[in-house]
N, C-alpha and C positions, 0 to 999 in steps of 0.2 A: 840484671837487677841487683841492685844494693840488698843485702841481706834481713830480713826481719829480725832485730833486735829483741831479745825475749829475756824478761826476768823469771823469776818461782818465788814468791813469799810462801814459805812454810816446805822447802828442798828435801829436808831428811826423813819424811816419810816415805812408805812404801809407792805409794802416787808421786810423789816427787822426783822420788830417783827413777821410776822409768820415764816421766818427764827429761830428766834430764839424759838418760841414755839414749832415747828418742830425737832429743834435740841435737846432742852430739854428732849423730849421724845421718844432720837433716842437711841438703842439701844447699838450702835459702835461707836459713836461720840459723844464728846466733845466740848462744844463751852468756848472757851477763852478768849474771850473778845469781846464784841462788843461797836464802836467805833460810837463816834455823835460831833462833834466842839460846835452845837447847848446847846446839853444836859450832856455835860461833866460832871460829877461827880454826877450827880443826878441815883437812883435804876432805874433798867430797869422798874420794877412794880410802878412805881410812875406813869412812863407815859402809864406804858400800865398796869390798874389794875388786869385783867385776868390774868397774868404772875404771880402773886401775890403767891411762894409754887411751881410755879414751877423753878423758878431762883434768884438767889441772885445777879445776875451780876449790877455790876453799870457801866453805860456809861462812858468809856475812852475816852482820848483824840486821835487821829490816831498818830500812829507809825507804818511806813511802814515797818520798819527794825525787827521789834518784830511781827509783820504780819507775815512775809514772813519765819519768822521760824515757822511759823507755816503748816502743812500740806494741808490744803486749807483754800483759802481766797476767801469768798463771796464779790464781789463787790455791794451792795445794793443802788449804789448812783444815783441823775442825769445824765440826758442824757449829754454827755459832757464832764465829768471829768475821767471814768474808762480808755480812749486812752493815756490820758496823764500820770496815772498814772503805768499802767500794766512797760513800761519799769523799772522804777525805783523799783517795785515790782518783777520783775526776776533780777534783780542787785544785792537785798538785799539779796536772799534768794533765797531755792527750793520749795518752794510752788504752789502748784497748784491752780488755777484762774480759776473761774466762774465769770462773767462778764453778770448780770439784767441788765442793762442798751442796749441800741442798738449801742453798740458804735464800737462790731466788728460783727456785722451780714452780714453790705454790704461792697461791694469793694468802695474803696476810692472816686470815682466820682460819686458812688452813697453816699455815706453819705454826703457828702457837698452839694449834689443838695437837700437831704430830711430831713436833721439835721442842717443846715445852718454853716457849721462850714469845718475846712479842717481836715483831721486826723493828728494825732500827730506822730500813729502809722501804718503808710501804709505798714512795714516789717514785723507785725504782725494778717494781716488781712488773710493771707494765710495759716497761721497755725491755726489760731481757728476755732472751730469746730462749726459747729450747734446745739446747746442743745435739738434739739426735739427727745427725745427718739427712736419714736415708728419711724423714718424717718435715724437715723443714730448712732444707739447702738454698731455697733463693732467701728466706728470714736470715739466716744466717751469716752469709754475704755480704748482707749490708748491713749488719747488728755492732755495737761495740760494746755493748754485757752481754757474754753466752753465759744462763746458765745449764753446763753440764751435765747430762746425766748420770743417775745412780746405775751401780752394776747392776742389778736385779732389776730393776727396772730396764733396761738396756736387754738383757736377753728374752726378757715375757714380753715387751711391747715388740720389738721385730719381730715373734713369734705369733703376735696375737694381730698387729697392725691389719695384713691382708684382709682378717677374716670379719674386721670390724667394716672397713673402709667395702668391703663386698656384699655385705650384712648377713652373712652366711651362717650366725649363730644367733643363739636366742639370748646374749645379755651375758647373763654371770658365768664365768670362766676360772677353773682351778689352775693356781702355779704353785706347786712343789719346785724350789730350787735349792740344790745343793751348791755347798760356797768353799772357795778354796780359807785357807789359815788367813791370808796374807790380807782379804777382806777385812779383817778384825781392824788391823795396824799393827805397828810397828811396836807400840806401848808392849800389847798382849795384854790377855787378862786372865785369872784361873780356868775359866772353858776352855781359853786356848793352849795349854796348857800343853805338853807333849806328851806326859803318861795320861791323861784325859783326852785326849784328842783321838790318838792314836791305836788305830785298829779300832773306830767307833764312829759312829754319828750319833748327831742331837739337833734335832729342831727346837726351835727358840721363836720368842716373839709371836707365838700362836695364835689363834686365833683371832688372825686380824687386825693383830695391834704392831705389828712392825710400820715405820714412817713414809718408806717406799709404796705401800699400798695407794696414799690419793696419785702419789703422782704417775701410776700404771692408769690408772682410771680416768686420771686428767690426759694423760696423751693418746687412750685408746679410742677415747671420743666420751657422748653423754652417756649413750645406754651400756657401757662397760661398769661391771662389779668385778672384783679380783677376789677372789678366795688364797690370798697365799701363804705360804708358810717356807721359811727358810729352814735349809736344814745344813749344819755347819758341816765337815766332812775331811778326813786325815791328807787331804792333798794342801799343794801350796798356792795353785793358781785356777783358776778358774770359776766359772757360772754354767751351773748345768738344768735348765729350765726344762721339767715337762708341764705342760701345759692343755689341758683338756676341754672342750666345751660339747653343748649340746647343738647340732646342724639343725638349721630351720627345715633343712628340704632333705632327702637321701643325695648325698656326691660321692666320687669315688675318688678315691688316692690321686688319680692319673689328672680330676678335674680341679684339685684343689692344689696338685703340685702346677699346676699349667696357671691359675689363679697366685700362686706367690710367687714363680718365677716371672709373669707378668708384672706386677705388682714392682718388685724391683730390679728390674730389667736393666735401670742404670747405676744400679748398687752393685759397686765392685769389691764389697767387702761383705755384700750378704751371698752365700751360697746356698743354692737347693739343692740337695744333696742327689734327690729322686730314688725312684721305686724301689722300697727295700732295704735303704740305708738310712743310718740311725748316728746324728751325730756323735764322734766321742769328745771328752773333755781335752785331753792331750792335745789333740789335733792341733785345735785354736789355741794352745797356749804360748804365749811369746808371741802372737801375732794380732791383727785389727782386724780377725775375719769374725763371722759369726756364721757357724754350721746349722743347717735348717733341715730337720726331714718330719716326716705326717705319714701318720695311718689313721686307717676309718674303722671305728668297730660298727660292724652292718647290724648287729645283734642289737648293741644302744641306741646307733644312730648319733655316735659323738665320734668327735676330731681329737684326736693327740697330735699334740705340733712342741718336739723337742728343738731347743735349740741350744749350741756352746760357744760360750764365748770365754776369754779369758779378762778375768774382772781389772784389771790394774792395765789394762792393753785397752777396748774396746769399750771396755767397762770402767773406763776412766781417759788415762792419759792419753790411748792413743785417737781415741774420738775429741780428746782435746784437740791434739796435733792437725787431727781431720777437720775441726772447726777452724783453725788456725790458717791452715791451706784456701779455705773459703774465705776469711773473712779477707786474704791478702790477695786473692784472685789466683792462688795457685792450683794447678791441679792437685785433688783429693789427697790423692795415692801418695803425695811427693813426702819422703822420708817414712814411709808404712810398707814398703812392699818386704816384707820381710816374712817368711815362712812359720808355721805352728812348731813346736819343738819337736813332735815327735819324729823319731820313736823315743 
């Protein structure tokens, strides 16, 4: 088969460049160009020296119109700009759109209440799809807007999916997740900071008010509430979600590990770790897996369900690349099978 032509408006982020190392070493696809205002004319490998052998691409300046002839176009940008720009992107062109950003995950009164902003695109919020693979693969298939999901989102809802879709809990559910630096972006800000960061954590957006909350709640179903709280933490990569609730009925480890290895049975990127083991964050890092293990406290009568992904891999681009594979009819895996770093 002729190769999938791929663009990236917005390359030189942290999501962008594993986009583009992803793409490098993708079987069936092509990357075209990838675009930066910032970093226009300068080698991709200047800014990102690991790329260094695997690409010769230099940062272009965006053109929509030479985008949209292309076969798919990753949107890799801020929160904010993909709504405004998708229309002028199916004007130009037949190109298909993946869409990182959150800019079409909620319906319109919710993205203004949780993005501060109105949409630009509220005729286009019904058509796009949800990117989580392992929750809506035949949608996805036949879609030409995915949007993508958030990292934190992305490790609490595979975590939390089973036990909604089984109804094995009574509704409101706690996610504590810790988040690698590289989540921030590439900008940084004083939190991120390396004498501030380092040998510390700090939960942020407390109480509730982080923007990823509807859309945990939108995918987990209606009777889902999310209690979460991000907590920022000295590593570089990854999502390390525990996640709590209270069991309708007394089950036991063995019934509820047998209920999520069910549950994704054809998800070759979710692992059940089983009895006793306890996702680490390392593992998944540099890879599209997402690590799953559960304990029961008999004493509460509540489920802990940890899961790790690594946010810029699974928790972005590479759940892109997995959309990508589906929406061209290729197999999932195709440019993903690639192992977690550690050790």
């Amino acid at each position: 088969m002729d190769k999938i032509e791929a663009t990236i408006l917005g390359g030189s982020g942290f999501s962008g460049a594993e986009l583009i190392k992803l793409l490098a070493g993708h079987p069936f696809a092509r990357l075209a160009a990838a675009t930066s205002t910032t970093y226009e004319g300068r080698a991709v490998s200047d800014l990102y020296p690991g790329l260094d052998g695997l690409t010769e691409l230099v940062f272009t300046k965006p053109d929509l119109e030479a985008a949209a002839a292309a076969d798919l176009v990753f949107l890799a940008l801020p929160h904010g700009q993909a709504h405004k720009l998708v229309p002028e992107l199916r004007a130009a062109g037949p190109a298909k759109i993946i869409d990182l950003s959150g800019d079409f995950r909620l319906p319109a009164d919710d993205y203004k209440k949780w993005y501060g902003q109105s949409h630009a695109s509220p005729e286009l919020l019904g058509e796009a799809v949800y990117g989580l693979t392992e929750l809506n693969r035949e949608a996805i298939a036949k879609a030409s807007l995915i949007a993508n999901p958030g990292c934190f989102p992305t490790g609490v809802i595979l975590a939390g999916a089973p036990l909604f879709a089984g109804d094995l809990v009574k509704g409101d559910i706690i996610a504590n997740c810790l988040t690698g630096v590289s989540g921030a972006g590439r900008a940084g800000t004083a939190a991120t900071h390396f004498c501030r960061i380092d040998e510390s954590a700090a939960a942020y957006k407390t109480g509730g008010a982080h923007q990823h909350t509807p859309e945990m709640e939108q995918a987990l179903g209606p009777d889902a509430r999310v209690s979460f709280t991000p907590i920022l933490s000295p590593v570089s990569r990854g999502i390390y979600s525990i996640v709590t609730a209270e069991l309708k009925s007394p089950a036991t480890v063995s019934d509820l590990e047998n209920r999520f290895a069910d549950f994704y049975r054809n998800d070759h990127f979710v692992r059940i770790l089983g009895p006793g083991k306890v996702p680490e964050m390392k593992a998944t890092a540099g890879s599209n897996f997402c690590h799953i293990g559960l304990a029961v406290d008999k004493r509460l009568g509540r489920v802990t369900i940890v899961s790790a992904i690594d946010n810029l891999v699974k928790g972005a681009s590479g759940q892109a690349v997995q959309n990508m594979n589906l929406m061209f009819g290729l197999e999932e895996t195709a440019g993903l099978k690639t192992a977690g770093l550690y050790p």
